[in-house]
C-alpha positions, 0 to 999 in steps of 0.5 A: 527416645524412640527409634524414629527421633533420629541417631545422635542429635541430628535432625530428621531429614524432611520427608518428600511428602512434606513441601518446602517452604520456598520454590526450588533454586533455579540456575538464573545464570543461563536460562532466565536472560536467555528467554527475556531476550527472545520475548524483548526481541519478539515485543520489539519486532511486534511494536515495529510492525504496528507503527505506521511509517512515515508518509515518503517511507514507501515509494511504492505506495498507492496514493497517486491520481490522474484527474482532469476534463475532457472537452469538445474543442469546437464547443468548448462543451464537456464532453459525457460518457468517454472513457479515459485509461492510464496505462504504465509508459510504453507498456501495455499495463493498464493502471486504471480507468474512468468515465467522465461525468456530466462536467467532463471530468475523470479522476483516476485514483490509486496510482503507484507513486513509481509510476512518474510518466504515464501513457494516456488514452481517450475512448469516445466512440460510446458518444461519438467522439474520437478515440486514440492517445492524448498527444503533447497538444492535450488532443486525441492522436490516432497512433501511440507513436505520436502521443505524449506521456503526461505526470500524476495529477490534474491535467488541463482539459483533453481536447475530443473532436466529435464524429 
């Protein structure tokens, strides 16, 4: 027997240059359930941000409209070209604004659904109708102290005197 063959009957250790048939032991105790809780915890928040929410989930959303016509009283006729602006109650926070079209109409999209009661006012001095707030009566006031505040939505017609 020769000198490398080992002492006694006992087998060689394997050498280091030699690799091992299986992976090495890993202490699955510790590490493993900690990693699989950050990447569940990581996966669930990431699936909680991708759904969409229901449509009452966030009061803030921006889904409101302010829409109606603006008409000459006398007439009856719309009234082209006026310029109508939302702003938020007795602020000065413009919300929106828009001209009304051949019909007389306006449509002022994108309002916050927070913004329940709305301050209303008409410019018509481009056509030669009156300018100032909308009052109670859907008519043009000359002064914000005697104007209205008015809902989201459709509004019945906006009364502009011609000049």
């Amino acid at each position: 027997m020769t000198a490398s063959a080992g002492v006694g009957n006992r087998p060689e250790p394997p050498s280091p240059t030699r690799p091992t048939p299986y992976p090495r032991a890993v202490d699955t105790t510790t590490k493993r359930p900690l990693v699989a809780l950050l990447v569940g915890s990581l996966l669930l928040a990431l699936t909680a941000l991708s759904l969409p929410g229901p449509a009452h989930a966030d009061p803030g959303r921006r889904a409101g409209f302010f829409a109606g016509r603006l008409i000459n009283p006398a007439t009856g006729n719309p009234v082209k070209g006026a310029t109508v602006k939302v702003f938020r109650i007795n602020t000065d926070t413009l919300l929106g604004s828009d001209k009304s079209g051949p019909a007389g109409r306006f449509r002022i999209d994108g309002l916050s659904a927070d913004d329940e009661e709305l301050d209303v006012r008409v410019n018509g001095s481009a056509v030669h109708y009156e300018t100032g707030w909308v009052g109670c009566g859907h008519n043009v006031v000359p002064s914000w102290g005697d104007a209205c505040s008015y809902g989201q939505g459709r509004q019945t017609p906006f009364k502009l005197q011609h000049l």
